[in-house]
N, C-alpha and C positions, 0 to 999 in steps of 0.2 A: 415427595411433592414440595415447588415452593411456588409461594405467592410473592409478586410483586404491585403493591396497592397502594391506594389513596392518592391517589397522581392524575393529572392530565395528560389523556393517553392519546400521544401522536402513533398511528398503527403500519401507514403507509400501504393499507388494503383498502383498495377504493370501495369495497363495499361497506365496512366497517371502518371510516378514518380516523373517529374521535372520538374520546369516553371525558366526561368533564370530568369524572372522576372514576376513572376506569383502574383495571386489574387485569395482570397476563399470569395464568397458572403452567406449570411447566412439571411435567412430569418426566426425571431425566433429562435427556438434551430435548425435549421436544415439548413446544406448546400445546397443551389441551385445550385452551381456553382464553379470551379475551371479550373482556367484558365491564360492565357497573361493576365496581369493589363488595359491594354486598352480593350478589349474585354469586361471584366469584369465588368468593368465602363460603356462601353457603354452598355450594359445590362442592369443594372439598374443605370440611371445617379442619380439617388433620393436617392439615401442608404448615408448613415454615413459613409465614407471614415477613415479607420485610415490607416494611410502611414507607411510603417516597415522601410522606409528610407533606401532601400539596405539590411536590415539584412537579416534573416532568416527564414521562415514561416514555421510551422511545426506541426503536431498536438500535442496536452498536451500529459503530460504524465499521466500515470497511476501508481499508488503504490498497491500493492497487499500484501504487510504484515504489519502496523503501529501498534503503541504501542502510543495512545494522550496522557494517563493518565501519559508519560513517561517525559513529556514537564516540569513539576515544577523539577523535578532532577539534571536540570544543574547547577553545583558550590554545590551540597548539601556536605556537610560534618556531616555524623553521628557518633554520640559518641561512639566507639569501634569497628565502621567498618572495619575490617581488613581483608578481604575474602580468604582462602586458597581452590579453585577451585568452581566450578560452583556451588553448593547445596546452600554455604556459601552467593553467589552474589545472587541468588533468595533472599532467606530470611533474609540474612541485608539488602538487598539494594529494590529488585524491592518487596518483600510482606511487608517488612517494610511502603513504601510507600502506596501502594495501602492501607493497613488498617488503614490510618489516613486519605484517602483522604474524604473530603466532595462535596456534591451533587457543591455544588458553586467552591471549587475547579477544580473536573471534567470539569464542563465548561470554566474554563478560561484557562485550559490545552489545551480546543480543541480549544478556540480561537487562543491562539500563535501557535498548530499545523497547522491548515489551513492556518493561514497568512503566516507560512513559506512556506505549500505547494504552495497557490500562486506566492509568490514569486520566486520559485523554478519552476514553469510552470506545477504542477499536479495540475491535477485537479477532478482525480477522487481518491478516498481512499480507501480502503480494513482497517476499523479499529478494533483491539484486543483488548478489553479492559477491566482492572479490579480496580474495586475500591471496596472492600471489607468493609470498614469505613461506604457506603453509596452504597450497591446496587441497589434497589429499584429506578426506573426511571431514572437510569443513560445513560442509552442512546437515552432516550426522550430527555435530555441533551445537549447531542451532538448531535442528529438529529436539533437540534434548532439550534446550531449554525452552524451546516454544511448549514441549510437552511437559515438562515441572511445573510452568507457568498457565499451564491450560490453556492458552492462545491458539488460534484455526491461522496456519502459515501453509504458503506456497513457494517454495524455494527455487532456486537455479543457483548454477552460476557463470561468471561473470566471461566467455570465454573469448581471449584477443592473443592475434600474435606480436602484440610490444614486447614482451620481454622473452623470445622464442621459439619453436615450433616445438621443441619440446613441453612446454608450458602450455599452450596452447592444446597438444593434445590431452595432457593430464586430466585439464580443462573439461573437454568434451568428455572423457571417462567420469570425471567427478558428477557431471550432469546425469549422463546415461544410467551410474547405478543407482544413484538417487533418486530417480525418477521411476526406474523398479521396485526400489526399496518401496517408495510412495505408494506407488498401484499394488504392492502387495500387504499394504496397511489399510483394515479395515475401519479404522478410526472414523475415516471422513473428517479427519484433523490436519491431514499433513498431506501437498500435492507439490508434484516436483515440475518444470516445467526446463526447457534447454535455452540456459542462459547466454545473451553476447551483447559484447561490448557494444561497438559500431562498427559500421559497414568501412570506416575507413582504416580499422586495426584488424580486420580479416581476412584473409587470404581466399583465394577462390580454393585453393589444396583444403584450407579448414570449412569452409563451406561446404565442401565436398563429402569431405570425413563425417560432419555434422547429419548432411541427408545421409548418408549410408546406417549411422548407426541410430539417430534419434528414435527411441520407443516408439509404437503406435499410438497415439491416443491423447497426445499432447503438443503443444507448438513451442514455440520462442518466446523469449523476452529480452529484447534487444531496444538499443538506445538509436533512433532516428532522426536524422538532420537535426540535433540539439542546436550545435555549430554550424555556420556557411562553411566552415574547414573541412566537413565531412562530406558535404556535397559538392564541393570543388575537386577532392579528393577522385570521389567514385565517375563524377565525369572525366577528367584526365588518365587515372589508371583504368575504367573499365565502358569509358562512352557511355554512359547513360548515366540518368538520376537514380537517386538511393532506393526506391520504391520499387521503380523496373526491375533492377538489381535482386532485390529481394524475392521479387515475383519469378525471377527466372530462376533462382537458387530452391522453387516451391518452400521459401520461408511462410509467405501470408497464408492466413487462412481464419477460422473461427476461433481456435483456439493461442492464436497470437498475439501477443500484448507489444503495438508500438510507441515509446515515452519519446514524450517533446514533442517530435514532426512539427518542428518550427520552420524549415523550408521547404517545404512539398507545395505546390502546384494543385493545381486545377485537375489536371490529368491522375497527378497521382492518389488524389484525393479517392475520384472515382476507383482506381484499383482496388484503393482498400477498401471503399464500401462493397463494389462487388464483390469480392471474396471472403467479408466478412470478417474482417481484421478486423481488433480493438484496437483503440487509440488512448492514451491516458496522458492528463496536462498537470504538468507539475511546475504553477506559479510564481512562486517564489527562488527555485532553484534558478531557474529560466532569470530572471528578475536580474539575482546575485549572481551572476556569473557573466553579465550583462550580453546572454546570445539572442536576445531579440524576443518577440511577441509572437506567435505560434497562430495561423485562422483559426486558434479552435474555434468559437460563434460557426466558421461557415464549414468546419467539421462536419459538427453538430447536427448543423441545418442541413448536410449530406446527407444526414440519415444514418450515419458511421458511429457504432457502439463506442461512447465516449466515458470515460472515467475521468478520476480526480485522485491524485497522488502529490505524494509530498518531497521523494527525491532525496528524504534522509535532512534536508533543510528543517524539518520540525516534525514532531510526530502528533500533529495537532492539524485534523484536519476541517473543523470550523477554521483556524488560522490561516489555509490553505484557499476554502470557500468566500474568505474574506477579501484576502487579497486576488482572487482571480475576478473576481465581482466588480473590483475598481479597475484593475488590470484592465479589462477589455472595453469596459467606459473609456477610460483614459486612451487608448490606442485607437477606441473605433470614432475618438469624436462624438461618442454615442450615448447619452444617460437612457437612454432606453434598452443599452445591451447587457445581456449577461443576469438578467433578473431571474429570468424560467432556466436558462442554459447552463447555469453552473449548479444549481440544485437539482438540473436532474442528473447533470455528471456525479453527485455526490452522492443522494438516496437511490437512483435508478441505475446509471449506469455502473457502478460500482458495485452494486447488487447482481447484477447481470452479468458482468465480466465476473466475478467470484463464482456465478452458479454456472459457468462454464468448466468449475474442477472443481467444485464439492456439489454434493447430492441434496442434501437438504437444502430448504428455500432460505436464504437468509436476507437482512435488510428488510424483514416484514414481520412484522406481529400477527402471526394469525393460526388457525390452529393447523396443524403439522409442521410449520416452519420451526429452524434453530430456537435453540434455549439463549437467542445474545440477546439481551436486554440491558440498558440503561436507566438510571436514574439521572436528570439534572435536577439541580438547586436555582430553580428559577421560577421568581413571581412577579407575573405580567403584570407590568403599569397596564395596559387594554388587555382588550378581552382578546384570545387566543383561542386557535379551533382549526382545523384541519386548512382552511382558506390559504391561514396567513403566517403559519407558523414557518415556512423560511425566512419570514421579514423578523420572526421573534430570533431565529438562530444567530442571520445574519447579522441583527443588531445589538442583542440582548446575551447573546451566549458565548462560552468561551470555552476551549477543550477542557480546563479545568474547573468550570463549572459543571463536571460531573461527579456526582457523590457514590453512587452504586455502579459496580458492572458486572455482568453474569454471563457467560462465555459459553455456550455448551450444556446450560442448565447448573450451572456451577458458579456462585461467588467469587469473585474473584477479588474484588472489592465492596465493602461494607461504607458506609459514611466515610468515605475517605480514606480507611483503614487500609493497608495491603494485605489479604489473608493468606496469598500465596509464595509468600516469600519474606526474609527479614531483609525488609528493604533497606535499613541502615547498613547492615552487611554487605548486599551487594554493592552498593555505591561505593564502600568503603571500600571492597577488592575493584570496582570499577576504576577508580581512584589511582591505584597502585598498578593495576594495567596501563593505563594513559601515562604514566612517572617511568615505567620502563620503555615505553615504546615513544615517549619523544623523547630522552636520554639516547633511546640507540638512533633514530635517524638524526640527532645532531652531535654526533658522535663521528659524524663520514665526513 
């Protein structure tokens, strides 16, 4: 049994929102109990007490679009990198990447990705991923070190015919077993789901292949109109927009994750609320890579399951909430946009699109839901209470203003501590990954 108490408890259950000084007990991965800290204790005086010390109690977060393979990139400097729009940064910067990376690199990508999401208080992943250098068991990979790390990940990968068709099919088999593997793990830790690029590195032959073999039970995770290049593309090679496209491929559906949808329409918007398709907005990627401002607001306002992702830009997703918050001020002309609409992309839909591949409830405190719990280190100048606390996140908090995180009913982080890993080790082989693998792409 642990106790996490003395905190102000944001719960995210509208029956039960706020404890001023609440406690969530957890019995293995799962909550028994949320409540007054006294109550709580007296409950079970035998549990494992960790004390928030006054901060803040709240559930983990969720990330719904990541990029690990993206992790060795920072500080890289390639030999003639110099990008004139979006096409250019694909392929100097992120497929340059992916086709040197090795099986051993991947993993120590996902190790420094996870520890930051620790640290940052997610604790579940939605990951993207392509390593072209070294397909083959790449996300056995990272399902390892998600599971060393104790982390709740959703994998794919990443499947395009750029560099081709044999690639591409590997591609699809990489998905398909792993998405077996997944459904045959009773963890409720690890979901696999059939990854792809964009609709303009796709062939209708691999589209084909993908419906023939994709599992029962699961959808895509595919990159949409990020670029105007991609929807220029699918109008000239295939007459229609990227959305139609996908709908006639029976891509969409419930369990489908679309990232960006920066130029979708009116028309396509509705397809995908019809069928039920998620959509997830990743601000700052969008931002820096400079493809444009995405309707999420009139998304949203469609009624269409919306999420909040980071794109491998940061693994910090208040950072994310932060900047989409001003993002769609600034675009829509609007100081009134973006206030209710990016925090519910963040606690709600997030929550939502996650419990469409794990079983337990998560993104909520309350009893049966996940063991993911947070600690922040934060003391309200005002008074704080279930009303106002996205205005505390938004203004008051920072991904590393979290001190505890508990994953699955399990510690992961103690006051800052990392208990699951010698974090100066990893960094330290992180380190030595990124030293070899920008050597070899500047080496061509």
């Amino acid at each position: 049994m642990l106790i996490i108490g003395n905190g102000k408890t944001i719960t995210r259950d509208a029956s039960n929102p706020f404890f001023e000084n609440g406690a969530v007990a957890m019995d293995g991965n799962t909550i028994v109990m949320v409540g007054v800290t006294e109550e709580v204790r007296r409950a079970y005086p035998d549990a494992e007490f960790v004390d928030a010390k006054g901060g803040v109690i709240m559930p983990a977060f969720i990330n719904t679009h990541e990029h690990i393979y993206s992790a060795l990139a920072r500080g890289m400097s390639i030999n003639g990198y110099n990008p004139n729009g979006f096409l250019e940064i694909l392929d100097g910067m992120w497929w340059t990447i992916d086709r040197h990376l090795t099986l051993e690199q991947t993993k120590m990508s996902a190790y420094t990705t996870y520890i930051d999401a620790i640290k940052n208080g997610v604790t579940t992943v939605f990951d993207h991923h392509a390593s072209f250098g070294h397909i083959t068991g790449s996300l056995n990979a990272i399902e390892e070190v998600a599971k060393d790390l104790g982390i709740r990940t959703c994998l794919c990968y990443e499947i395009s015919d750029r560099d081709g068709m044999d690639k591409s099919r590997e591609a699809v088999m990489e998905n398909v077993n792993f998405i077996k593997h997944a459904q045959a793990d009773d963890s409720d830790m690890i979901a696999g789901m059939m990854g792809m690029h964009a609709s303009f590195t796709i062939s209708d032959e691999t589209m084909a292949l993908c419906n023939e073999l994709i599992p029962e039970g699961v959808g895509y995770h595919i990159h949409v109109a990020e670029g105007i290049e991609d929807l220029h593309a699918c109008l000239k090679q295939h007459g229609k927009r990227i959305v139609d496209r996908l709908m006639d491929w029976n891509i969409l559906g419930e369990k489908t994750i679309l990232a960006h949808c920066i130029y979708v329409n009116d028309h396509e918007m509705d397809l995908i609320r019809d069928t039920n398709t998620m959509v997830v907005h990743n601000p700052e990627s969008n931002m820096g890579n400079a493809c444009g401002c995405p309707p999420t607001m009139e998304i949203v306002h469609k009624g269409i399951l919306t999420g909040l992702g980071t794109d491998g830009y940061t693994h910090d997703v208040i950072e994310s909430m932060k900047v989409a918050n001003v993002l769609h001020k600034h675009h829509l002309c609007d100081p009134n946009a973006a206030w209710g609409e990016v925090p519910q992309m963040l606690f709600e839909g997030n929550a939502k699109i996650a419990n469409r591949y794990f079983k337990k409830q998560l993104g909520v405190l309350k009893e049966g839901a996940a063991g993911d719990v947070i600690v922040v280190d934060y003391d309200s100048r005002t008074p704080l209470n279930a009303d106002n606390i996205n205005s505390h996140i938004l203004f008051g908090f920072q991904g590393r203003s979290v001190v505890t995180t508990v994953c699955n009913g399990k510690v992961l982080m103690k006051d800052r501590e990392l208990l699951v890993a010698d974090e100066a080790k990893a960094m330290a082989d992180c380190r030595q990954a990124a030293t070899e693998l920008f050597a070899e792409i500047n080496s061509r």
